[in-house]
N, C-alpha and C positions, 0 to 999 in steps of 0.2 A: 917090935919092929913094925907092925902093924898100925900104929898111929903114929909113927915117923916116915911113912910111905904116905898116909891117908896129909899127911900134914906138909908133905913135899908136892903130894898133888893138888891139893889148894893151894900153897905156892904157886904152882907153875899156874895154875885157875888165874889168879890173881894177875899173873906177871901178863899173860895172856891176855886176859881183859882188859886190863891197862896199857897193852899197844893194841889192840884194837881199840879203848877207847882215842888213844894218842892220834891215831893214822885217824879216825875219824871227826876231831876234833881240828887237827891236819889238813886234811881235807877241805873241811868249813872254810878254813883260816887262806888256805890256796884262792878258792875260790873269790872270798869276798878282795882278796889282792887281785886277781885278774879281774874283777868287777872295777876297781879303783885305779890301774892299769889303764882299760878302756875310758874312764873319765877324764884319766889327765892326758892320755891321746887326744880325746875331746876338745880339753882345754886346753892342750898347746895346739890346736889345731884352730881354737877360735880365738886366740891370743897371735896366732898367725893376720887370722884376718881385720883383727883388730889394730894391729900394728899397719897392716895394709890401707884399710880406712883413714886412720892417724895420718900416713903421709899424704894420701890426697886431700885429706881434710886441710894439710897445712900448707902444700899446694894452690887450693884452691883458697885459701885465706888470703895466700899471698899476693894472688892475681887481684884477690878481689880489693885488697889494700891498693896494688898498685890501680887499679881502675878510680878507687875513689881520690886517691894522691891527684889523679888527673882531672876528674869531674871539680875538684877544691879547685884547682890551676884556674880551669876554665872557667869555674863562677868567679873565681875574685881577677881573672884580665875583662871579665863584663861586669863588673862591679866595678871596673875605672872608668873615671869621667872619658866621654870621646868626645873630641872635638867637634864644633857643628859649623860645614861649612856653609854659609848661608842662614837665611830666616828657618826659624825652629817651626812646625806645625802642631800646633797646639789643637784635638778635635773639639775645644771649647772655648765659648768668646763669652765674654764678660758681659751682659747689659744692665742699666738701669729700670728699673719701674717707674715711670712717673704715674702723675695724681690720677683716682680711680682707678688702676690698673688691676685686674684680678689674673690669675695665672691662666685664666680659660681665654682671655682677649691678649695678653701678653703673647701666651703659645700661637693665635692666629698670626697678629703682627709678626713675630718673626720664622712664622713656616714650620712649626713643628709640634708636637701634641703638649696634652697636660701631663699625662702618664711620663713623658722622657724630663722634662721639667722637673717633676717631683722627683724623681731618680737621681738628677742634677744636682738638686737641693732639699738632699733632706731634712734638713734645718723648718722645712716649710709648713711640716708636720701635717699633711691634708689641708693648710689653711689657704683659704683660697683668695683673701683680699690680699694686697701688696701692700708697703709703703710707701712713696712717693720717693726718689733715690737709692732704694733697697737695689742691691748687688744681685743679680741670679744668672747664672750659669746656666745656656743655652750651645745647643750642638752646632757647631760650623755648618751652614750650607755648603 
């Protein structure tokens, strides 16, 4: 009778340790859920403010569509021809070169420098003698 008592109290050893190990293994398993818990409060809490973001973000798309629909409007009614009533002012008048002319006597004769000259006409490449009939473009007085 005496290794059926010794062998019932290992049993209960055994059963005993094994909800001790249960509750403690238990325990772990609680924990790391209230750890994961707290994360997805987290995350519906920044899926809140994401969603928040989202609509002003599409909001403000919207505005900003309708803004650019209207800046389009506006360049293309000034990208139509407008009527001109009257002579047009053109701030450049057309002259000739005649014979000898260099752009340094050219600019004297009609009141305005070399520098704006070559600006006029870059074609002139720094060169400084003319043609005799050559076209260059000087500023309106």
């Amino acid at each position: 009778m005496g290794s059926v008592v010794s062998n019932l109290h290992r049993t209960w050893a055994l059963i005993v340790a094994t909800v001790i190990l249960s509750i403690a293994v238990l325990a772990i398993v609680v924990s790391h859920i209230r750890g994961l818990e707290h994360l997805v409060a987290e995350l519906d809490q920044e899926n809140v403010s994401l969603s928040e973001r989202h609509k002003n973000s599409e909001a403000q798309n919207f505005e900003l569509q309708a803004r650019l629909a209207a800046l389009e409007d506006e360049i293309s009614s000034l990208q139509q021809p407008q009527p001109v009533d009257g002579p047009a002012f053109f701030p450049v008048s057309r002259v000739l070169a005649r014979r000898g002319d260099t752009v340094a006597k050219l600019a004297k004769r009609e009141s305005t420098t070399v520098e704006t000259i070559f600006q006029l006409n870059t074609w002139l490449n720094s060169r400084q003698e003319l043609l005799p009939g050559q076209a260059i473009w000087i500023p309106n007085q």
